[in-house]
mmCIF file as gemmi writes it, N, C-alpha and C atoms, coordinates in Angstrom:
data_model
loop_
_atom_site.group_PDB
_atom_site.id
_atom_site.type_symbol
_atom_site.label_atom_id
_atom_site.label_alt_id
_atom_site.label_comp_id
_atom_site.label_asym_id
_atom_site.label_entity_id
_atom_site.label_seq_id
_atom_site.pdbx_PDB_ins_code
_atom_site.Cartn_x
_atom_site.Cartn_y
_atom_site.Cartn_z
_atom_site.occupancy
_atom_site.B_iso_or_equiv
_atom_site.pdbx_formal_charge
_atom_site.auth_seq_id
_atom_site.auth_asym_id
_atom_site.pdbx_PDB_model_num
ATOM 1 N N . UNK Axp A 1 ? 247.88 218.542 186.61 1 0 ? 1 A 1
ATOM 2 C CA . UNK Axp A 1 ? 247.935 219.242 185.344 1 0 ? 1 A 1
ATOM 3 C C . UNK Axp A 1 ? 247.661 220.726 185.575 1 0 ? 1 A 1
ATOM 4 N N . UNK Axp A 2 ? 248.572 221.63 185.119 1 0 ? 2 A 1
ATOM 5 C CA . UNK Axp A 2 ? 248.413 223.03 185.271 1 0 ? 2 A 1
ATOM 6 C C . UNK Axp A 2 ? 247.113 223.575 183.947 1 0 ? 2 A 1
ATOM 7 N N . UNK Axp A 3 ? 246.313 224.037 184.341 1 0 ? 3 A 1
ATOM 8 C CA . UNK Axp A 3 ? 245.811 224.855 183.185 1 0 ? 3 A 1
ATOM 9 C C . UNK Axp A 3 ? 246.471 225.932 183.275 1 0 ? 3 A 1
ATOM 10 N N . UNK Axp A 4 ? 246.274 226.63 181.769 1 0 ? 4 A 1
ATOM 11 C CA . UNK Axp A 4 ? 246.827 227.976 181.231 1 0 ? 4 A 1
ATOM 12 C C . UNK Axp A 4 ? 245.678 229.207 181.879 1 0 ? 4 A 1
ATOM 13 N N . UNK Axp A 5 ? 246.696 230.045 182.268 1 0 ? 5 A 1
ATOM 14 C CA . UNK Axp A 5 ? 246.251 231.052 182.554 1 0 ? 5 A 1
ATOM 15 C C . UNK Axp A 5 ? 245.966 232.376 181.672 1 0 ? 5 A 1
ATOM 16 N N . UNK Axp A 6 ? 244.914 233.132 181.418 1 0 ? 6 A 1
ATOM 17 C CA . UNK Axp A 6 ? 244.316 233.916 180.217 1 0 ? 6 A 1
ATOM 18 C C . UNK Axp A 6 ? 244.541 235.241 181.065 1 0 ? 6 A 1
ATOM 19 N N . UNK Axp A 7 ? 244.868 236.637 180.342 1 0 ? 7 A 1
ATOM 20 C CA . UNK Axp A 7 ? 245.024 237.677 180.858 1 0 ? 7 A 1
ATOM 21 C C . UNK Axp A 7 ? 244.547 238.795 180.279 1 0 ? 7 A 1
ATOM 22 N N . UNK Axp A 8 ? 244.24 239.779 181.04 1 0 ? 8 A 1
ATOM 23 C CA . UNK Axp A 8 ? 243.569 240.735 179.494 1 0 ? 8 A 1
ATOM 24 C C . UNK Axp A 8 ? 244.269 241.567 179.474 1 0 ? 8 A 1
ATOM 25 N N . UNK Axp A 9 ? 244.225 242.553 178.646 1 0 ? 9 A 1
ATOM 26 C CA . UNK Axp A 9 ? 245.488 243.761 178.339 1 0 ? 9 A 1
ATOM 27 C C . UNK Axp A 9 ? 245.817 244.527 179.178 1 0 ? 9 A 1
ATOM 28 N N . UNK Axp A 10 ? 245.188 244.538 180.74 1 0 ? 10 A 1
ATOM 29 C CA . UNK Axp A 10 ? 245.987 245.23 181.67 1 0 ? 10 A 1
ATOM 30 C C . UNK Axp A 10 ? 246.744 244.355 182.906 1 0 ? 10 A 1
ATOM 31 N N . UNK Axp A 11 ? 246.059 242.77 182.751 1 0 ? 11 A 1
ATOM 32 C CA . UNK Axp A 11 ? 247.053 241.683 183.346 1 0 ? 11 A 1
ATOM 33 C C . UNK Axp A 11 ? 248.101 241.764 182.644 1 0 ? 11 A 1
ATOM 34 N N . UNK Axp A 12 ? 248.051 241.725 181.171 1 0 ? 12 A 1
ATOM 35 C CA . UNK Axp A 12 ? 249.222 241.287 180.466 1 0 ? 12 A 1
ATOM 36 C C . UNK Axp A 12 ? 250.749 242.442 180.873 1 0 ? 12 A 1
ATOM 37 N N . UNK Axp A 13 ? 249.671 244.049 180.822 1 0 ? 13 A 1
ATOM 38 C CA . UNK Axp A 13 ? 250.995 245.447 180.762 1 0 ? 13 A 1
ATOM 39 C C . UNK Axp A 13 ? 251.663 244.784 182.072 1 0 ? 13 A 1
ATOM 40 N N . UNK Axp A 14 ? 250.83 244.28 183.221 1 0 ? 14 A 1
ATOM 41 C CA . UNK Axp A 14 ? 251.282 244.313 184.805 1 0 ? 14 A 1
ATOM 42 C C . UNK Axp A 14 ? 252.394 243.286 184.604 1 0 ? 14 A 1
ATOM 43 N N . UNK Axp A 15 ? 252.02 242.032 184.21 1 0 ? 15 A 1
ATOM 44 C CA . UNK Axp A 15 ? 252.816 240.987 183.803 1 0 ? 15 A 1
ATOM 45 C C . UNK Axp A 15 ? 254.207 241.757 183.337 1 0 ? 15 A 1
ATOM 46 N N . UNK Axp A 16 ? 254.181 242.249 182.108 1 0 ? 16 A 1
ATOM 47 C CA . UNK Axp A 16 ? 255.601 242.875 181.286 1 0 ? 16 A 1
ATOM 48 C C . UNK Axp A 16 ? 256.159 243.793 182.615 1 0 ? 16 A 1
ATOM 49 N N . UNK Axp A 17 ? 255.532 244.685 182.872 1 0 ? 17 A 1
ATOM 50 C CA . UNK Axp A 17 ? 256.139 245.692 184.128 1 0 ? 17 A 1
ATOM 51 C C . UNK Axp A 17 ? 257.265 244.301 185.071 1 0 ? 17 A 1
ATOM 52 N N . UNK Axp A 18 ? 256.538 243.407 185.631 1 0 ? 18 A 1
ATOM 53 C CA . UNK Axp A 18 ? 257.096 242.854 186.502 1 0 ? 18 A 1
ATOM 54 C C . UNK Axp A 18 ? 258.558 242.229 185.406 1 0 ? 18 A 1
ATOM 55 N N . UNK Axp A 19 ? 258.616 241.715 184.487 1 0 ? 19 A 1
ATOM 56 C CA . UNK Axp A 19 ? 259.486 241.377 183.433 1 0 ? 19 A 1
ATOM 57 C C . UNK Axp A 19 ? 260.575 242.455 182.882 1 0 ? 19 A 1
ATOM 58 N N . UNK Axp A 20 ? 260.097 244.009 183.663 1 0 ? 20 A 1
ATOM 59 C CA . UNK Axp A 20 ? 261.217 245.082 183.622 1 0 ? 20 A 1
ATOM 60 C C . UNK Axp A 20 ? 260.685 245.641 182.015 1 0 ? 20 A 1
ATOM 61 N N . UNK Axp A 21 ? 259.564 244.964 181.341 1 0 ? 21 A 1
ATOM 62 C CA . UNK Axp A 21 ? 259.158 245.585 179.869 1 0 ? 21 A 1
ATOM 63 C C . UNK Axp A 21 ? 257.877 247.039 180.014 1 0 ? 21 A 1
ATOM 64 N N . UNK Axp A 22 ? 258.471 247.961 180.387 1 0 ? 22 A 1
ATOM 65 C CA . UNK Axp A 22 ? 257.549 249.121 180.758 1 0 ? 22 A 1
ATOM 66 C C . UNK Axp A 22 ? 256.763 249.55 179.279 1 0 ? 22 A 1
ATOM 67 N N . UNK Axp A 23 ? 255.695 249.772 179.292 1 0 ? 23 A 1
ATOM 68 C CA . UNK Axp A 23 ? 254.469 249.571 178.192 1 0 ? 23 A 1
ATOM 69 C C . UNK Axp A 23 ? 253.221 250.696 178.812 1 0 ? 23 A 1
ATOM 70 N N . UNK Axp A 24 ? 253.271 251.873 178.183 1 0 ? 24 A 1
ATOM 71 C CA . UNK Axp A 24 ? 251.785 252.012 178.089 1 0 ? 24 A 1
ATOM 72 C C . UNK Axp A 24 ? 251.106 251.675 177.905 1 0 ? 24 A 1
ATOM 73 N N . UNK Axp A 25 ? 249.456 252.556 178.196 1 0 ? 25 A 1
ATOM 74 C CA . UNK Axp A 25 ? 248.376 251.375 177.881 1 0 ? 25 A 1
ATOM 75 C C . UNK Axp A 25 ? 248.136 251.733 176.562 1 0 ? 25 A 1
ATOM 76 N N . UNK Axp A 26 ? 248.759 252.693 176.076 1 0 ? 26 A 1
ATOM 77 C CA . UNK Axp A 26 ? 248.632 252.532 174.26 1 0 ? 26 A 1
ATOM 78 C C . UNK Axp A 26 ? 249.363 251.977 173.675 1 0 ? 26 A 1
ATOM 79 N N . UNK Axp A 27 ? 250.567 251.411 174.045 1 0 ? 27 A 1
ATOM 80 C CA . UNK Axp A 27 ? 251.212 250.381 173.656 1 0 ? 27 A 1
ATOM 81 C C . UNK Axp A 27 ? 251.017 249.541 173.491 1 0 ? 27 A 1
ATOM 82 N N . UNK Axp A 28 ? 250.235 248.719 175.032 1 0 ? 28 A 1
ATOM 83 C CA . UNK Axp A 28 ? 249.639 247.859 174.684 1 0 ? 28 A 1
ATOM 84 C C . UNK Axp A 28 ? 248.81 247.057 173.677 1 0 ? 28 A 1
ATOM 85 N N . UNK Axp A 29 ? 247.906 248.214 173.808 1 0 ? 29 A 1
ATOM 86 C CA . UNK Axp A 29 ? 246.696 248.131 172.954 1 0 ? 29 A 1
ATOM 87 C C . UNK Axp A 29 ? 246.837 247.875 171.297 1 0 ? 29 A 1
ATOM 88 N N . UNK Axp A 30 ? 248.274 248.541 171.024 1 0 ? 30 A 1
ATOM 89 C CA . UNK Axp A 30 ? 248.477 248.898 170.033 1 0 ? 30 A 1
ATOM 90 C C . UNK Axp A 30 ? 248.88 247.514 169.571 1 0 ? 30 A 1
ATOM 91 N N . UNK Axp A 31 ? 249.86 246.894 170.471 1 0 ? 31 A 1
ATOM 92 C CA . UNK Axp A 31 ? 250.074 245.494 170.21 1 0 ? 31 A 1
ATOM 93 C C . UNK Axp A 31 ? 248.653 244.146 169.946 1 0 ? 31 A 1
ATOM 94 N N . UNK Axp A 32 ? 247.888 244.984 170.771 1 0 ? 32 A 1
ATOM 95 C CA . UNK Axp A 32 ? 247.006 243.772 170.626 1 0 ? 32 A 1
ATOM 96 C C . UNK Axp A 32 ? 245.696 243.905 169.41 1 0 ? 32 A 1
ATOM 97 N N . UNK Axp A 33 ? 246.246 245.555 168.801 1 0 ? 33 A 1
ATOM 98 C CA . UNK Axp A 33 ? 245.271 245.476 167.46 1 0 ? 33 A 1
ATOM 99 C C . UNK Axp A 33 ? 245.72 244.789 166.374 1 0 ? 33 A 1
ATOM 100 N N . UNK Axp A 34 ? 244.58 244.824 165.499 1 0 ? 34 A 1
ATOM 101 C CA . UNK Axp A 34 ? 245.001 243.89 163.936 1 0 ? 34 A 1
ATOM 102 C C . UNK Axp A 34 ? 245.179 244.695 162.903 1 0 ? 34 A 1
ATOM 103 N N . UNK Axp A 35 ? 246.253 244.517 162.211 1 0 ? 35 A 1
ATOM 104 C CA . UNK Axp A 35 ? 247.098 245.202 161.312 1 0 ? 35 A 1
ATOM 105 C C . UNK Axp A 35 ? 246.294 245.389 160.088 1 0 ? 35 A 1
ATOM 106 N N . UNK Axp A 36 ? 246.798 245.936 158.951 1 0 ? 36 A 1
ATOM 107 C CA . UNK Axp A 36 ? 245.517 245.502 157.379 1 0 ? 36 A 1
ATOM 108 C C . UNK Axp A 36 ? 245.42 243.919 157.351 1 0 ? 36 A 1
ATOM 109 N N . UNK Axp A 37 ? 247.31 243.633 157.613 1 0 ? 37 A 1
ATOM 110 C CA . UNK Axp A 37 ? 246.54 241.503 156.893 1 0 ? 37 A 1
ATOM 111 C C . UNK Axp A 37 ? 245.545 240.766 157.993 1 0 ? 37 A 1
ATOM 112 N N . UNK Axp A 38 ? 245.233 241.887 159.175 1 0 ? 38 A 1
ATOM 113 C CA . UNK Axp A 38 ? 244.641 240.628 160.043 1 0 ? 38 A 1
ATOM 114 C C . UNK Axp A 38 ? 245.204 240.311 160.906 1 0 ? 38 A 1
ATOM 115 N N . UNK Axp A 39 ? 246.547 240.598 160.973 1 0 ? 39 A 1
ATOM 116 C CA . UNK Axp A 39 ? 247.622 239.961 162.404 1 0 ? 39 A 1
ATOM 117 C C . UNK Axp A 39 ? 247.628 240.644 163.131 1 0 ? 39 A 1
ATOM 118 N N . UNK Axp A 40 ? 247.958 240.416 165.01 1 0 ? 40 A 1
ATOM 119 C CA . UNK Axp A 40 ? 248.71 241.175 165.64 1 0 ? 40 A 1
ATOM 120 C C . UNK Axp A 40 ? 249.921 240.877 166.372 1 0 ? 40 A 1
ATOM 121 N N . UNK Axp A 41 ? 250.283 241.776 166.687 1 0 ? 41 A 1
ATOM 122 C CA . UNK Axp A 41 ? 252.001 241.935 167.311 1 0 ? 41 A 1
ATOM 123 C C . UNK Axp A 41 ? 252.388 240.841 167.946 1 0 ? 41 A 1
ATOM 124 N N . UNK Axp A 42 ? 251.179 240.702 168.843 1 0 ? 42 A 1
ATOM 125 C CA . UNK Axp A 42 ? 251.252 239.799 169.716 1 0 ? 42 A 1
ATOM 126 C C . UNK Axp A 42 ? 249.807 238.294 169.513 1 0 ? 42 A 1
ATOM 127 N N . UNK Axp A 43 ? 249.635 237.663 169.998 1 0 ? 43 A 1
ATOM 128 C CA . UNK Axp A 43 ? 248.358 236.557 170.369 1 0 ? 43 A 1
ATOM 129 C C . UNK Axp A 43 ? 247.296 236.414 171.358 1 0 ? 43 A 1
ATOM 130 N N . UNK Axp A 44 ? 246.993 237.515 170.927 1 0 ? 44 A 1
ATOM 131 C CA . UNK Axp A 44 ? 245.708 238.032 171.688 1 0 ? 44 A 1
ATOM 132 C C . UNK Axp A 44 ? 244.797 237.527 171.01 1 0 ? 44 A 1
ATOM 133 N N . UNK Axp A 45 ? 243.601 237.13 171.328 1 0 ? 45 A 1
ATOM 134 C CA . UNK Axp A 45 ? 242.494 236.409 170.882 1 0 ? 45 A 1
ATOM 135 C C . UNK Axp A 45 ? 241.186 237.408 171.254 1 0 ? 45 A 1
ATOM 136 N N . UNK Axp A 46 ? 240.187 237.344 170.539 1 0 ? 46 A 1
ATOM 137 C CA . UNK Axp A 46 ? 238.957 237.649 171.635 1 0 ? 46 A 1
ATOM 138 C C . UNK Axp A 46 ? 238.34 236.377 172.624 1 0 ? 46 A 1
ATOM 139 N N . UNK Axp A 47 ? 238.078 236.783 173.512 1 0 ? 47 A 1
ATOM 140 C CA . UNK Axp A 47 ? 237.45 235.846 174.332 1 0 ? 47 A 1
ATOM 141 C C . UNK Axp A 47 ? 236.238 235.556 173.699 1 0 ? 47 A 1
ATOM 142 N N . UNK Axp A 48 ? 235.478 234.395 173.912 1 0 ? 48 A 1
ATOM 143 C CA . UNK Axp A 48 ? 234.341 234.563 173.441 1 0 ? 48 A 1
ATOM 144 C C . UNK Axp A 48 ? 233.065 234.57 174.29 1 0 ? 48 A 1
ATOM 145 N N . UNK Axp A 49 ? 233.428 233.954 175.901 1 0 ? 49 A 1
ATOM 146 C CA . UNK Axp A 49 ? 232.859 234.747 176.466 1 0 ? 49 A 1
ATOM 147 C C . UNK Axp A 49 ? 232.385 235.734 176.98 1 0 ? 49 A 1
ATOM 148 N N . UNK Axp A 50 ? 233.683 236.387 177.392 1 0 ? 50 A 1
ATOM 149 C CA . UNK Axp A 50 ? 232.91 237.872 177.658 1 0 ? 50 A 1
ATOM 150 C C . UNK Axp A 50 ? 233.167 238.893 176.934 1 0 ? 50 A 1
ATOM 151 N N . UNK Axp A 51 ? 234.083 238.275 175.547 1 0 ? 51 A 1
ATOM 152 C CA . UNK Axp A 51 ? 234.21 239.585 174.17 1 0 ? 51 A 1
ATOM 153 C C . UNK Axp A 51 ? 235.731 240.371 174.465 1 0 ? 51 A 1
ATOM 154 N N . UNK Axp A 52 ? 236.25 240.177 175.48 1 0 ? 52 A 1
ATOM 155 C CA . UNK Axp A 52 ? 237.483 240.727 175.623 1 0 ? 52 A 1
ATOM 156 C C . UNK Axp A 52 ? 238.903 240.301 174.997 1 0 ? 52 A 1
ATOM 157 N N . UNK Axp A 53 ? 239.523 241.321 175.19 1 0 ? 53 A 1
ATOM 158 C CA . UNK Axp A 53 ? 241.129 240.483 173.964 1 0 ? 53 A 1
ATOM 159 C C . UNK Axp A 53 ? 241.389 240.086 175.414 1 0 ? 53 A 1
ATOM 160 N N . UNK Axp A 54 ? 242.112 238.857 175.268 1 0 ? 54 A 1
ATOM 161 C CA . UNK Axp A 54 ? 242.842 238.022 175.944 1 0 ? 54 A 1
ATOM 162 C C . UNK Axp A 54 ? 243.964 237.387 175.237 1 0 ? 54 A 1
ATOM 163 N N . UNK Axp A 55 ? 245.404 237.028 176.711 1 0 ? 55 A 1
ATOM 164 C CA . UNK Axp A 55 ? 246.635 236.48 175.826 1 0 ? 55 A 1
ATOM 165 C C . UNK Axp A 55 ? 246.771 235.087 177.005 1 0 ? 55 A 1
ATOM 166 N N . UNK Axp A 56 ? 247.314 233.96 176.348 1 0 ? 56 A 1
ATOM 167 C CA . UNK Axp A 56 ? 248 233.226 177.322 1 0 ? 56 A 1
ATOM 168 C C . UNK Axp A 56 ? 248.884 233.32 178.239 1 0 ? 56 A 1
ATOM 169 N N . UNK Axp A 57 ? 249.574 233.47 179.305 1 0 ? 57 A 1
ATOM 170 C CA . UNK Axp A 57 ? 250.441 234.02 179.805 1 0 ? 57 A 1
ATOM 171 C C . UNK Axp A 57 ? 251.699 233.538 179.455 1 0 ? 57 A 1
ATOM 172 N N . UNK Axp A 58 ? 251.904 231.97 179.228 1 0 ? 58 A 1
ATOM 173 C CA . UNK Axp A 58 ? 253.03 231.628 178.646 1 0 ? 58 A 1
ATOM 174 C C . UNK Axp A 58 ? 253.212 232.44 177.296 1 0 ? 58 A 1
ATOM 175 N N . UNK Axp A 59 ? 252.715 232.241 176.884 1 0 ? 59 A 1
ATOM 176 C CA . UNK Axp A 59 ? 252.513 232.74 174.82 1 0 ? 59 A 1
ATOM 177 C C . UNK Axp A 59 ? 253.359 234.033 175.251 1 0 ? 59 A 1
ATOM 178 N N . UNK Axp A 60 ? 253.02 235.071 176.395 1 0 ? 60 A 1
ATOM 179 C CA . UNK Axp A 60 ? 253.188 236.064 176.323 1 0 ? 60 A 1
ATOM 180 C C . UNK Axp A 60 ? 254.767 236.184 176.367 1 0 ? 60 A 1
ATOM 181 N N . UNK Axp A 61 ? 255.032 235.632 177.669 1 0 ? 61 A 1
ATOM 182 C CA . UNK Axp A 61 ? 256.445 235.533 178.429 1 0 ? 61 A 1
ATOM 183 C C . UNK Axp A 61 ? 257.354 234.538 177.027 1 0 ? 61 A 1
ATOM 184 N N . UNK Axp A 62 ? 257.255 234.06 176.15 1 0 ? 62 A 1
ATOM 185 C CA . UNK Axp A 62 ? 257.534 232.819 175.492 1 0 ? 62 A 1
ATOM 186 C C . UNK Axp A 62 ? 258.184 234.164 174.327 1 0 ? 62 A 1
ATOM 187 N N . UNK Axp A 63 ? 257.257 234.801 173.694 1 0 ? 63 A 1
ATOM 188 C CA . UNK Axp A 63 ? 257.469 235.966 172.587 1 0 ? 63 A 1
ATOM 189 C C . UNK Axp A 63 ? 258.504 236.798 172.917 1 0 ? 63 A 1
ATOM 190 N N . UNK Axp A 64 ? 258.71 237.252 174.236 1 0 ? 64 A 1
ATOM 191 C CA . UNK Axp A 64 ? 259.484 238.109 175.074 1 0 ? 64 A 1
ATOM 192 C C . UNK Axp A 64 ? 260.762 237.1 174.871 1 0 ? 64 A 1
ATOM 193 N N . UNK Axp A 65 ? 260.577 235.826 175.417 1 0 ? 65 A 1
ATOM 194 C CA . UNK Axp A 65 ? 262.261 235.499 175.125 1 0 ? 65 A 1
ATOM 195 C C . UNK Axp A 65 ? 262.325 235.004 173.985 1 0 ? 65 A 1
ATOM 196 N N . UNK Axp A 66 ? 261.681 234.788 173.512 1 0 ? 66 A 1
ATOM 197 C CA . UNK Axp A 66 ? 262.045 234.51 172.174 1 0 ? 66 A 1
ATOM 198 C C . UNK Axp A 66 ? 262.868 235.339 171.177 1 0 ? 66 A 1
ATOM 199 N N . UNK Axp A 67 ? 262.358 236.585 171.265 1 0 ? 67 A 1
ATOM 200 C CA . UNK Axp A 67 ? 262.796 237.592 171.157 1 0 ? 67 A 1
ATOM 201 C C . UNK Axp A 67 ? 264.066 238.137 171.533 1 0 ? 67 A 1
ATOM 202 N N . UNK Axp A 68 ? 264.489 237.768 173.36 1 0 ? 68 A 1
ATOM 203 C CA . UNK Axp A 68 ? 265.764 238.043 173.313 1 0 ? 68 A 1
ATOM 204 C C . UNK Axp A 68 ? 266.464 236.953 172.738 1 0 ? 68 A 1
ATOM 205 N N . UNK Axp A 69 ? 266.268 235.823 172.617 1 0 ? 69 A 1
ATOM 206 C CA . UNK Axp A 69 ? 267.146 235.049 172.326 1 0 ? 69 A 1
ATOM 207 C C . UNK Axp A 69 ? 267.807 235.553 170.761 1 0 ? 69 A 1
ATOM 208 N N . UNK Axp A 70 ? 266.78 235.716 170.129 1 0 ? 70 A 1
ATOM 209 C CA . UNK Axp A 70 ? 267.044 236.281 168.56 1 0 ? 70 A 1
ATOM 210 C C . UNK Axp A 70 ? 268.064 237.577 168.797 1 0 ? 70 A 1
ATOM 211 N N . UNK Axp A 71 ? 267.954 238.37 169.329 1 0 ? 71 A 1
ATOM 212 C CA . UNK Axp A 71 ? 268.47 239.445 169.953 1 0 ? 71 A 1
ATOM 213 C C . UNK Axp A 71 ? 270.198 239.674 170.234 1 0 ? 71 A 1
ATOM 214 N N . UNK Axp A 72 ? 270.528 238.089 171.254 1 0 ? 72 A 1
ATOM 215 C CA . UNK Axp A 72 ? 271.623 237.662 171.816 1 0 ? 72 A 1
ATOM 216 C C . UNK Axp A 72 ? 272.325 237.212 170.914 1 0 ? 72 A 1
ATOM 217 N N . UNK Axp A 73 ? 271.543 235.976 169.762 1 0 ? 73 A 1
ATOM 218 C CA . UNK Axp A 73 ? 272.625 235.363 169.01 1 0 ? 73 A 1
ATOM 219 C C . UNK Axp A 73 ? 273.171 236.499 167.98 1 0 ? 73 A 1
ATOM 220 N N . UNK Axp A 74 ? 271.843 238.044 167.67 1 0 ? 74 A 1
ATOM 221 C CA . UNK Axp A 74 ? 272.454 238.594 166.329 1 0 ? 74 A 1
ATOM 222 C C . UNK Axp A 74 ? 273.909 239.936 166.884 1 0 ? 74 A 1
ATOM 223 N N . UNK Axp A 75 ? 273.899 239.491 168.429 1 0 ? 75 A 1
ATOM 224 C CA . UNK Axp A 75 ? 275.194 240.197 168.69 1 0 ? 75 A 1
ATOM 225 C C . UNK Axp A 75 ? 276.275 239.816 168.536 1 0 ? 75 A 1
ATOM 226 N N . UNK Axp A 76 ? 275.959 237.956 168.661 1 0 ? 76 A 1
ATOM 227 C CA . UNK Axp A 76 ? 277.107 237.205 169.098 1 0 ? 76 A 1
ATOM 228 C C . UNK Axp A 76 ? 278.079 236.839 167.609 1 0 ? 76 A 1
ATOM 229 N N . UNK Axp A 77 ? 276.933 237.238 166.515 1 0 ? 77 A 1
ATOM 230 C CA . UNK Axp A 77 ? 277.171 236.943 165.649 1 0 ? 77 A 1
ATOM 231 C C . UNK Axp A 77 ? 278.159 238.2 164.935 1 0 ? 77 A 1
ATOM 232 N N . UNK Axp A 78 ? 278.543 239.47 165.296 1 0 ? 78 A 1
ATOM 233 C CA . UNK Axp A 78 ? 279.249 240.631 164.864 1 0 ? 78 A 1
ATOM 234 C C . UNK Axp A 78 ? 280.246 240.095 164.648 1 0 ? 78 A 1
């Protein structure tokens, strides 16, 4: 059984870099703050051990294609 792997906002930028998604670290960040309703961009959590935002790594990579996929069909669709 694989456990999930947890990343914090400068695993996660390194992660996207390698994925060709180039991101500052205010980008980042920006993604992983909470909006007025409470949400963010992305599924970042606080840890509750050591208080840090953390993301799943799938969750992360998962949003990314998810994304293109939405992306691909609204071309295919012209």
């Amino acid at each position: 059984m694989a456990y999930p792997t947890y990343l914090d906002l400068m695993q996660a930028r390194a992660l996207l870099k390698k994925m060709n998604v180039a991101l500052n670290e205010r980008q980042i960040k920006r993604a992983a703050e909470m909006d007025a309703k409470g949400k963010r961009k992305l599924p970042f959590f606080v840890d509750p051990i050591d208080g840090r935002l953390k993301i799943e790594k799938n969750s992360l990579v998962n949003a990314y294609r998810k994304l293109q996929i939405e992306a691909e069909k609204a071309c295919k669709n012209r």
